[in-house]
C-alpha positions in Angstrom: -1.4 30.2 -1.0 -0.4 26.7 -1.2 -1.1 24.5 2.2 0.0 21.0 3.0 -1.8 19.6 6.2 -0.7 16.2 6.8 -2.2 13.9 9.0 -2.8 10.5 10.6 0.8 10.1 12.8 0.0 8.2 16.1 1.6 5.9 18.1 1.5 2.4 17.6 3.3 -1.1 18.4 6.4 -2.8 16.6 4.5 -4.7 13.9 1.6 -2.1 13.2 0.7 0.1 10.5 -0.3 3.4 10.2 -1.7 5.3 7.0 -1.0 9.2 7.1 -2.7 11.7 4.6 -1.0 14.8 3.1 -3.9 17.3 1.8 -3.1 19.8 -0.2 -5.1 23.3 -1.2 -4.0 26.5 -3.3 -2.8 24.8 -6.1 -3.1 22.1 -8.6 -2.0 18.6 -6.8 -1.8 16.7 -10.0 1.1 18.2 -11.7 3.4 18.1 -8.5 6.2 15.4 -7.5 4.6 14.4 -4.5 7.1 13.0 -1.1 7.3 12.1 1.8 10.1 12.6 4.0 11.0 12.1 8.2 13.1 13.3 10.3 14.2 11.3 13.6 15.6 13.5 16.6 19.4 14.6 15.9 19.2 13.2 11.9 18.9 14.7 8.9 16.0 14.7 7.1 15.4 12.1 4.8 13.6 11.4 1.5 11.0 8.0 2.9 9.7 7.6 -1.1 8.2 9.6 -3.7 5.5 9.6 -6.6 5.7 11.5 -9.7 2.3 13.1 -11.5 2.3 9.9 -14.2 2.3 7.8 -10.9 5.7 6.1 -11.1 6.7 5.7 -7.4 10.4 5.5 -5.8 11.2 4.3 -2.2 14.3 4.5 0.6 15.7 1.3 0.9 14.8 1.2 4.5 11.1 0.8 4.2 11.0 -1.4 0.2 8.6 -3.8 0.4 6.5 -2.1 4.4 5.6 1.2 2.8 3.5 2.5 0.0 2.8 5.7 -1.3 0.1 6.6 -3.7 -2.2 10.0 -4.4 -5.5 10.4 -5.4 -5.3 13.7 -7.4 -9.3 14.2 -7.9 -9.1 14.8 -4.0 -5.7 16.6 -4.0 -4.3 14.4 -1.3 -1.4 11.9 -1.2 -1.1 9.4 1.1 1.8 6.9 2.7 0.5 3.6 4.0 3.4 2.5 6.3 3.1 -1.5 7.7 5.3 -3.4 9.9 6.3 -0.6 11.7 9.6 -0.8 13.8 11.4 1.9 16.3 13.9 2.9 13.9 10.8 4.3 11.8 9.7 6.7 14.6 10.3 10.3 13.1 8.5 13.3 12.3 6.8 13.2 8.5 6.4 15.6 6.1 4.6 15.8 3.1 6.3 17.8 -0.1 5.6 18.7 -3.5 7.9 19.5 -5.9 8.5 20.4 -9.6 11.4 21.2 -11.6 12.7 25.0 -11.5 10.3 26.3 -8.6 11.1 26.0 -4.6 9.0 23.0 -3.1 6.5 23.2 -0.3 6.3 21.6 2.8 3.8 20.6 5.2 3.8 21.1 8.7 4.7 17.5 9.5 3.2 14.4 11.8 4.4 12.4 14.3 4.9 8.8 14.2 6.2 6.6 17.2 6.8 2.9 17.6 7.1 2.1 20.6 5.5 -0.9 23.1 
């Protein structure tokens, strides 16, 4: 049974950073597109960036150049380093992993809030 257990969300000031973890168990990590994505109250759900098994790495717009993803797949956990936090990046966060041609799993997600 695959499990994602992420970790790390807290709440912290308009300029701080925050590093959450995404653990994963039951399967092999290093083969998986690994995500992460948040979802604000009343939104959508949205991709935040991803990084691919070869470790090529994609980001929203929205946090280019403040967040960074990366994976260390000897210890089957990804991670999302997020600096210069604003309000606008409070949300819930989930970790995913995905592969072409089978259904994606989810974690169970962690809060972040910016707020002073």
């Amino acid at each position: 049974q695959v499990q994602l257990v992420e970790s790390g969300g807290d709440l912290v000031q308009p300029g701080g950073s925050l590093r959450l973890s995404c653990a994963a168990s039951g399967t092999i990590f290093s083969i998986y597109v690994m995500g992460w994505y948040r979802q604000a109250p009343g939104k959508a759900r949205e991709l935040v960036a991803y990084i691919t098994s070869g470790g090529t790495t994609s980001y929203a717009d929205s946090v280019k150049g403040r967040f960074s993803i990366s994976r260390d797949n000897a210890k089957n956990t990804g991670y999302l380093q997020m600096n210069s936090l604003k309000p606008e990046d409070t949300a819930v966060y989930y970790c995913n992993l995905g592969r072409p041609g089978t259904s994606p799993y989810w974690g169970q997600g962690t809060q972040v809030t910016v707020s002073s």
